[in-house]
C-alpha positions as CSV (number, residue, x, y, z in Angstrom):
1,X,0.0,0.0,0.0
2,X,1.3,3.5,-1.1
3,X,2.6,5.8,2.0
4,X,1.2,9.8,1.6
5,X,4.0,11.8,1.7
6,X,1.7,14.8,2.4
7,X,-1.8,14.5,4.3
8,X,-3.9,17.8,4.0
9,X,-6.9,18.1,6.0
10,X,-9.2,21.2,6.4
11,X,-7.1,23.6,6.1
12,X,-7.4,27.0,6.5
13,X,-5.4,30.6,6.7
14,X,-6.9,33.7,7.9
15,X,-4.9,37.3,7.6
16,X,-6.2,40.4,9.0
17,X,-6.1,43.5,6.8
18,X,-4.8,46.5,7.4
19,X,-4.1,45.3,11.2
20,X,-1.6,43.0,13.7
21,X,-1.6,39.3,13.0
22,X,-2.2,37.1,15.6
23,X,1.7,36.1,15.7
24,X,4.1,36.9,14.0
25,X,4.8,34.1,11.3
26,X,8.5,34.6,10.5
27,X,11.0,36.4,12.2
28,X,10.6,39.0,9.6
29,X,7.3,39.3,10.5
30,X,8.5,39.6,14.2
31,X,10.6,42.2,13.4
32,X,8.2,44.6,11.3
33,X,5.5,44.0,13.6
34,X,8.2,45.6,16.8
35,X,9.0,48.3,14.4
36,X,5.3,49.2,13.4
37,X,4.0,48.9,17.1
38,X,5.3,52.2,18.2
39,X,4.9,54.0,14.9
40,X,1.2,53.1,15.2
41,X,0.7,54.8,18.8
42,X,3.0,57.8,17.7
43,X,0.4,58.2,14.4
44,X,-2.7,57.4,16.3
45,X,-2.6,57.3,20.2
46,X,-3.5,54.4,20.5
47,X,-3.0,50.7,18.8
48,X,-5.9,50.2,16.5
49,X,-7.1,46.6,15.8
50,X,-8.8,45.6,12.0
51,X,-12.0,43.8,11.9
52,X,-11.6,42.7,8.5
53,X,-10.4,39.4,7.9
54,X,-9.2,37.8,5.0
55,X,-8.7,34.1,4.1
56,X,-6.4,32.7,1.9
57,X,-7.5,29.3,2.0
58,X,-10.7,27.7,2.6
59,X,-10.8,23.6,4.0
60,X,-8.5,22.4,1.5
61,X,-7.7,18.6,1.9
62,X,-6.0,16.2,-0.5
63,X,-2.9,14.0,-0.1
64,X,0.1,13.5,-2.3
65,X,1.6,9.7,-2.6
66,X,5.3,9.2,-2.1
67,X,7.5,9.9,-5.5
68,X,4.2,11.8,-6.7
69,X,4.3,14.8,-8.8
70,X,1.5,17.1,-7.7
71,X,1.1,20.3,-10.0
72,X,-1.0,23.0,-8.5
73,X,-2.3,25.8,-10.2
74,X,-4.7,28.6,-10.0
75,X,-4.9,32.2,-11.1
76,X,-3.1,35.1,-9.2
77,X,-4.2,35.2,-5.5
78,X,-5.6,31.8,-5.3
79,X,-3.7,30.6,-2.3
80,X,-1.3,28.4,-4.2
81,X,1.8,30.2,-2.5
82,X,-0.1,30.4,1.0
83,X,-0.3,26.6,0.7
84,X,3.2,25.9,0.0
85,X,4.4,28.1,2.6
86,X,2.4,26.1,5.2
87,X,3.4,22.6,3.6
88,X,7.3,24.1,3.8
89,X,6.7,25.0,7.4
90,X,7.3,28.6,6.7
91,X,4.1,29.7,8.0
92,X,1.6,28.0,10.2
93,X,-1.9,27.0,9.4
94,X,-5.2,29.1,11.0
95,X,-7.6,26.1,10.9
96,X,-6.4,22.4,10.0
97,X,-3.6,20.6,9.4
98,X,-0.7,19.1,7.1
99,X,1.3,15.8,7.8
100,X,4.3,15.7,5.8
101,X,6.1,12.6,6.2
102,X,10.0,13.2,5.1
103,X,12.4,15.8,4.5
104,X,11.2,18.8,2.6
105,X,13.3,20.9,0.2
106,X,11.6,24.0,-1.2
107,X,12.4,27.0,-2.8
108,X,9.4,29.8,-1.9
109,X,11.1,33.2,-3.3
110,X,14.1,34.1,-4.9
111,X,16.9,35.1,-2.7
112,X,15.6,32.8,0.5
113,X,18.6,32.4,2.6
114,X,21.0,35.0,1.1
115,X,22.6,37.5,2.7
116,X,23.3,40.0,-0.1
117,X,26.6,41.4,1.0
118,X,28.3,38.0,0.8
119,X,29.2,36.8,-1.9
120,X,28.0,33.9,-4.2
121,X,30.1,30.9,-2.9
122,X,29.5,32.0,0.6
123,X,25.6,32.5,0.4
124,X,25.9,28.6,-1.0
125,X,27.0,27.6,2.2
126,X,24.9,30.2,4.1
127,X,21.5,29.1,1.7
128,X,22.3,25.1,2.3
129,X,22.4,25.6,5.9
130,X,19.1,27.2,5.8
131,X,18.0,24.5,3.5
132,X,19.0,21.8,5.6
133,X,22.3,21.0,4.3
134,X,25.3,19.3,6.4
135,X,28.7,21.1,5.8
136,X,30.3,18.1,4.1
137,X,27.1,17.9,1.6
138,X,27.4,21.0,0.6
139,X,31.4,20.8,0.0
140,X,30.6,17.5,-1.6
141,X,28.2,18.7,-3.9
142,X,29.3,22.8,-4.3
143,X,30.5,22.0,-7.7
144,X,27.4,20.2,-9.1
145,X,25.6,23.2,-7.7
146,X,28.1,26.0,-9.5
147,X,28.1,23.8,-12.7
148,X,24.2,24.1,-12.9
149,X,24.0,27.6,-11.7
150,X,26.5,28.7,-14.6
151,X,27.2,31.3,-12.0
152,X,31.4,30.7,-11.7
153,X,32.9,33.5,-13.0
154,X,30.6,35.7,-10.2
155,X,31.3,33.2,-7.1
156,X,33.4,36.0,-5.6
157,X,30.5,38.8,-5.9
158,X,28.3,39.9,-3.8
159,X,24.7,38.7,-4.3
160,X,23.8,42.0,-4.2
161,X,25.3,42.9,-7.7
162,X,23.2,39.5,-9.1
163,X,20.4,40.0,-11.4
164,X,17.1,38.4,-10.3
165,X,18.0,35.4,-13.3
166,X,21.6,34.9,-11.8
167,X,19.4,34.7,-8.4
168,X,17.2,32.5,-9.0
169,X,19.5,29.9,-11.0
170,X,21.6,29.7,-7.5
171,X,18.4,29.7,-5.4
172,X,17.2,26.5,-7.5
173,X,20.1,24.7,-8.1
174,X,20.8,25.0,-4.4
175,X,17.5,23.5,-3.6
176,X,17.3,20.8,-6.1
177,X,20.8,19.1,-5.3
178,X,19.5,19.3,-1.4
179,X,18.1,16.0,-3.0
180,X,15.1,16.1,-0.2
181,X,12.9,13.2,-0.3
182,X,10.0,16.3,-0.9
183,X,11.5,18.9,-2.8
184,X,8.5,22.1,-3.2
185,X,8.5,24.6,-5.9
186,X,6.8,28.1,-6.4
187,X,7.2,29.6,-10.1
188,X,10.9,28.3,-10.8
189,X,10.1,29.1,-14.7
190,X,9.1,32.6,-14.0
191,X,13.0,34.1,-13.8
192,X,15.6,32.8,-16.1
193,X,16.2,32.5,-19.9
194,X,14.8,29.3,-21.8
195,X,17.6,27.5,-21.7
196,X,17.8,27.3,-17.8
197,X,13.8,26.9,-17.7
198,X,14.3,23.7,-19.9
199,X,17.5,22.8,-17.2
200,X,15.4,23.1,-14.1
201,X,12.3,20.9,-16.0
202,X,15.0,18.7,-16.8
203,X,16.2,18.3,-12.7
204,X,12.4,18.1,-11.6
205,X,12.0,15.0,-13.9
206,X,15.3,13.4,-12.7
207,X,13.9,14.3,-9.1
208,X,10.5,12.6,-10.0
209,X,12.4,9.6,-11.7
210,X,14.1,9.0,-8.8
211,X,10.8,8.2,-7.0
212,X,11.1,11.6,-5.0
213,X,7.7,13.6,-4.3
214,X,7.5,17.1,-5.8
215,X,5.2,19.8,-5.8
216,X,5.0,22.5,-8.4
217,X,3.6,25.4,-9.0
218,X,3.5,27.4,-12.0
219,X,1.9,29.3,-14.9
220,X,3.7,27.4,-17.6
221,X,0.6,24.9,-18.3
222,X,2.7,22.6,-20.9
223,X,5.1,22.4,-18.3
224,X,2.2,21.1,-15.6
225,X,1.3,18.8,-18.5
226,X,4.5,17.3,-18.9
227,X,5.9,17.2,-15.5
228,X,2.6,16.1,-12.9
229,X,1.4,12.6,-12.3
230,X,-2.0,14.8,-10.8
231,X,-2.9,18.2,-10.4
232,X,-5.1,20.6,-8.1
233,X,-7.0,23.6,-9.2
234,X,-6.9,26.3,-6.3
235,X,-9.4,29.4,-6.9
236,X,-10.1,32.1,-4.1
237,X,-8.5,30.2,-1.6
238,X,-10.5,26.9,-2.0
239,X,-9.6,23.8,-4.0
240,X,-11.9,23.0,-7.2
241,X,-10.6,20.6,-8.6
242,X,-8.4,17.7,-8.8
243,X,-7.4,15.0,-11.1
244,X,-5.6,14.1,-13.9
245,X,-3.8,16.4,-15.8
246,X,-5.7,17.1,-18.7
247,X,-8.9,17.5,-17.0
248,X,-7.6,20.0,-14.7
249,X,-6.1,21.9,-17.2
250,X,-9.0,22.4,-18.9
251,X,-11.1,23.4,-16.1
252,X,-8.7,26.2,-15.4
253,X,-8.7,27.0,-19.0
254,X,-12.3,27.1,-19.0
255,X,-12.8,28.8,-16.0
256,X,-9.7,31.4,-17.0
257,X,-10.9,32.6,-20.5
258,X,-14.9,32.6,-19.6
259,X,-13.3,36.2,-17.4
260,X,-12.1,37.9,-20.9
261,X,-15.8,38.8,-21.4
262,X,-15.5,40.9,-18.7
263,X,-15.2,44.7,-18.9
264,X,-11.1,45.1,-17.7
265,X,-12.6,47.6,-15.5
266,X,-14.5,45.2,-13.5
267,X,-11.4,42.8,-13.7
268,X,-10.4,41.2,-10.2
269,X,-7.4,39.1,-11.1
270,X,-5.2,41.6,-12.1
271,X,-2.1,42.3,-10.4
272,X,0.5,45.1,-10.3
273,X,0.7,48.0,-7.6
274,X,-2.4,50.2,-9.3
275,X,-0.9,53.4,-9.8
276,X,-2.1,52.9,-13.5
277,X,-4.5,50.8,-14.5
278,X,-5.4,49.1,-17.7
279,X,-9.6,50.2,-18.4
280,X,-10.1,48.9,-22.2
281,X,-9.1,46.8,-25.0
282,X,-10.1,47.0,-28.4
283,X,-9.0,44.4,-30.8
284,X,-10.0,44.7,-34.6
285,X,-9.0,43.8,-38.1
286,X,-7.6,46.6,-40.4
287,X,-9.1,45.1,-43.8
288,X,-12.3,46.7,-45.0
289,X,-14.3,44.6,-43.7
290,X,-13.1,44.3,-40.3
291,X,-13.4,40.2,-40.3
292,X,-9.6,39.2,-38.6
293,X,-8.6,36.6,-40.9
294,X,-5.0,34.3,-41.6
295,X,-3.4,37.0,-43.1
296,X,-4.5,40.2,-41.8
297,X,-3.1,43.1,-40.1
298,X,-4.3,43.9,-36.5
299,X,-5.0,47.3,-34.7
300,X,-5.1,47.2,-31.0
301,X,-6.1,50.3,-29.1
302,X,-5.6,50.3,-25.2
303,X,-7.1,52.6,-22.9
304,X,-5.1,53.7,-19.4
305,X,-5.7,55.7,-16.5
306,X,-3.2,56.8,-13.8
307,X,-3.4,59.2,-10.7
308,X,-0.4,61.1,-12.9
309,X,1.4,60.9,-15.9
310,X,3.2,57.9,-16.7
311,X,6.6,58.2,-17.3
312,X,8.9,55.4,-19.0
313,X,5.6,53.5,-20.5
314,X,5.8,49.9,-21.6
315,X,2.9,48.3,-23.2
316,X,3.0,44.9,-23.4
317,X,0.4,43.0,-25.1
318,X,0.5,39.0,-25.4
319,X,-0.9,36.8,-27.7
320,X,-1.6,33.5,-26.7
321,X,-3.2,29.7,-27.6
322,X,-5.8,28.2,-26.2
323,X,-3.1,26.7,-23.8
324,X,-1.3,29.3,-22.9
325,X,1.5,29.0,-25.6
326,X,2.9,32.1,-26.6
327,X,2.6,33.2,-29.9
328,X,3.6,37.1,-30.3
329,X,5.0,39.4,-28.1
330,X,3.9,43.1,-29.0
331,X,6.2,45.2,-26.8
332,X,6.5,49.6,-27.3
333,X,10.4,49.3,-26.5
334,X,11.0,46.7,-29.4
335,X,10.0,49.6,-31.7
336,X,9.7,52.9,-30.0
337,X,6.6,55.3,-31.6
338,X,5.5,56.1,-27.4
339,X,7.0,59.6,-25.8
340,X,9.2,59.3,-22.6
341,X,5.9,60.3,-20.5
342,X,2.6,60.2,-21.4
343,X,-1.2,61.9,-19.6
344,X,-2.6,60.5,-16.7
345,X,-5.2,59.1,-19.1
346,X,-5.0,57.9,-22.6
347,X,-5.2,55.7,-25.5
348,X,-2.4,53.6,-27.2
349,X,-2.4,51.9,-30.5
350,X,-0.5,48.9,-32.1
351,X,-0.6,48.3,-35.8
352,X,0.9,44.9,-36.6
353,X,1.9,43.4,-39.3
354,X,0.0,40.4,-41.1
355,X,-0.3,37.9,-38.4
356,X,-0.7,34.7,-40.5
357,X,-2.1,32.6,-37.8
358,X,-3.8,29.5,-38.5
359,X,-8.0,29.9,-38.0
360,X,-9.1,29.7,-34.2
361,X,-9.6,32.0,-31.2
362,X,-6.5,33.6,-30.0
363,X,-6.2,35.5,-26.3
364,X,-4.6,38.4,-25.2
365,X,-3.1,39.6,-22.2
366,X,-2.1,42.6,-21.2
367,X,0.7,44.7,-19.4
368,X,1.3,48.1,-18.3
369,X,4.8,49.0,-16.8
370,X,5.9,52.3,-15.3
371,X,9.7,52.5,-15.6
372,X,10.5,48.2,-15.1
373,X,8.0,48.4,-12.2
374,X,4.8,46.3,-12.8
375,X,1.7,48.6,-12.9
376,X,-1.1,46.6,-14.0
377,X,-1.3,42.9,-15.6
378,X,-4.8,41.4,-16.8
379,X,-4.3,37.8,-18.3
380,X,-6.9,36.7,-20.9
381,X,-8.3,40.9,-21.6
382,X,-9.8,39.6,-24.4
383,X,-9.9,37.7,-27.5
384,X,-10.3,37.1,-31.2
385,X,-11.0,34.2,-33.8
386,X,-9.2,34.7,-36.7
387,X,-10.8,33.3,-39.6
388,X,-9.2,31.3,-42.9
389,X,-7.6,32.5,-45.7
390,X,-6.6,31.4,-48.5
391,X,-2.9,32.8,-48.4
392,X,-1.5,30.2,-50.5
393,X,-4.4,30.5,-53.6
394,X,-5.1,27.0,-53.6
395,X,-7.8,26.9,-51.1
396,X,-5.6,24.8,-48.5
397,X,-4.1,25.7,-45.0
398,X,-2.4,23.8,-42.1
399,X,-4.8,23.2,-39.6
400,X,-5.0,24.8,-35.7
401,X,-4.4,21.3,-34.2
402,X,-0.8,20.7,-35.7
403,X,0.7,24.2,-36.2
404,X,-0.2,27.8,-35.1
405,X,1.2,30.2,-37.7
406,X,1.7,30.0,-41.5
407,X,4.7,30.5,-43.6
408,X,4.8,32.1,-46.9
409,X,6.8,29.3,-49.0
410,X,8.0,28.4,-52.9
411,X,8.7,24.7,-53.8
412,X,10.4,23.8,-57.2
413,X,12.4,20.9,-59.3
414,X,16.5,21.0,-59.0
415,X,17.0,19.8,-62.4
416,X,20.6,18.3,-62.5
């Protein structure tokens, strides 16, 4: 009989808003909360307790098997990072509780464990430690874990002076030769170039194959596919869903692009820090007929607001597959046209060239950055089916289900 690694049952986590948790979950929690105490009487008089109460999870239960690979997924501020912090022991649990039978490796957030004025070999020994690691099995393993980090030449900088990719290669390749008999992971594909996304997929299946659990959590829904034996489906703090793969997948899917019907205004899984926000999308074809077809242009206005004017813009709108797959990346900075600030309200416009997508619906999400600081991020604002045409003149096309663009080609005879 299989033994659960993990054994979730009614679990729950409340945070109050805008007042004084109940304890202090982390030390740096401890800290702030010292700090804020007597900035609170000095601004008020008196300490001033919130009534509102927010949960981030809702009775979840399910259990993992031992050398499982549970994916969980969910949009933006469905609890899937509150759950992993409880399952690492990071945080504690309001209602509920989690058995987790065997060591646990995770990696939460970027950075975990580094001190940023030492320097990249000595924050490997400083981030093992914190992982669990003995000295000797970090000194036996520190060049496996500078190999994969591709980090050498900087082991003598300061992590300080690291960019968030150089980060979170070291962060992950720390954790994942920890070689836990749990290892837990929160968004590992989200910093990083391709090839080191397609490195870290690669670990995660060596991990699985070695009959280790793992739980992931990402965005990168080909990835889920590929990687997870079984998968969860976390929205507003509850779970959904669970199953196979597949079926979750497309429940999220479902779920996900049924919300690009609704006005961006009224949008509640955005995320950014809202001092602009993104209030419409307007997608439309630019032949005479407005029908977007295989080989037509498209014209994309966005409309912004902003408390004031928005200086260093970038638009970035993304066009995506039913499964998340990117296909284009329409970014201002690739080809300038936008001034250095613009109003506190507005309306941009993209004119593209002919997209010569195969026919089906397409979605689009959307981006607004001030400077490289994330203002306002809708996934799914909207959509459009793009219609065939015949590019070629004979009446034929590749279909949706094996390709997801068209190329412009010639064939002819080498006589010899």
């Amino acid at each position: 009989m299989s033994v659960n690694a993990i054994q979730v049952d009614g679990l729950g986590k409340r945070y109050r808003i805008g007042g004084r948790q109940a304890r202090a979950d982390t030390l740096r929690d401890l800290i702030t909360s010292a700090v804020q105490a007597p900035l609170r009487l000095w601004r008020g008089g008196r300490l001033t307790e919130s009534k509102q109460e927010f949960w981030a999870l809702h009775d979840i239960s399910f259990e993992v098997k031992q050398g499982e690979v549970l994916g969980i997924i969910g949009r933006n501020g469905a609890g899937k990072s509150t759950l992993l912090k409880i399952l690492a022991r990071v945080t504690y649990p309001t209602v509920g509780r989690a058995v987790i039978n065997g060591q646990v490796g995770s990696l939460l957030e970027v950075g975990t464990g580094f001190h940023p004025e030492l320097t990249g070999w000595e924050n490997i020994y400083l981030n093992g430690a914190v992982l669990g690691m003995k000295k000797a099995e970090i000194e036996r393993k520190f060049d496996a874990i500078v190999d994969f980090a591709e980090i050498e030449p900087f082991l003598d900088t300061p992590v300080k002076r690291y960019s968030s990719g150089m980060y979170m290669r070291l962060a992950f390749s720390i954790a994942a030769h920890l070689e836990p008999e749990i290892l837990i992971v929160d968004e590992v594909l989200a910093v990083g170039d391709a090839a080191f996304q397609r490195k870290c997929l690669g670990k995660m299946e060596n991990v699985a194959r070695e009959g280790r659990t793992v739980l992931f959590v990402s965005h990168n829904l080909p990835a889920i596919l590929a990687l997870c034996d079984r998968v969860i489906l976390l929205d507003f703090g509850r779970l959904v869903n669970q199953g196979s793969p597949a079926s979750v997948v497309q429940h999220y899917l479902d779920d996900v692009m049924s919300s690009s019907v609704t006005p961006l205004d009224q949008r509640m899984d955005r995320s950014g820090d809202g001092s602009a926000r993104l209030i419409s999308l307007q997608i439309e074809s630019t032949d005479p007929d407005k029908v977007i077809r295989s080989g037509s242009r498209l014209k994309i206005t966005v409309s912004y607001t902003s408390d004031k004017p928005v200086t260093r813009p970038q638009f970035l709108i993304t066009i995506v597959d039913h499964m998340d797959t990117g296909i284009y990346l329409l970014h201002n900075d690739f080809v300038g046209g936008l001034p250095e600030t613009l109003p506190p309200y507005g309306l941009v416009t993209c004119l593209t060239e002919p997209i010569n997508l195969t026919p089906g619906r397409c979605y689009v999400c959307l981006e607004l950055l001030k400077g490289n600081v994330r203002a306002d991020y809708i996934p799914y604002a909207g959509y459009f089916d793009v219609e065939a045409d015949d590019i070629f003149g004979t009446g034929m096309f590749p279909p949706r289900e094996y390709v997801l663009c068209i190329l412009g080609h010639q064939w002819w005879f080498n006589q010899e």
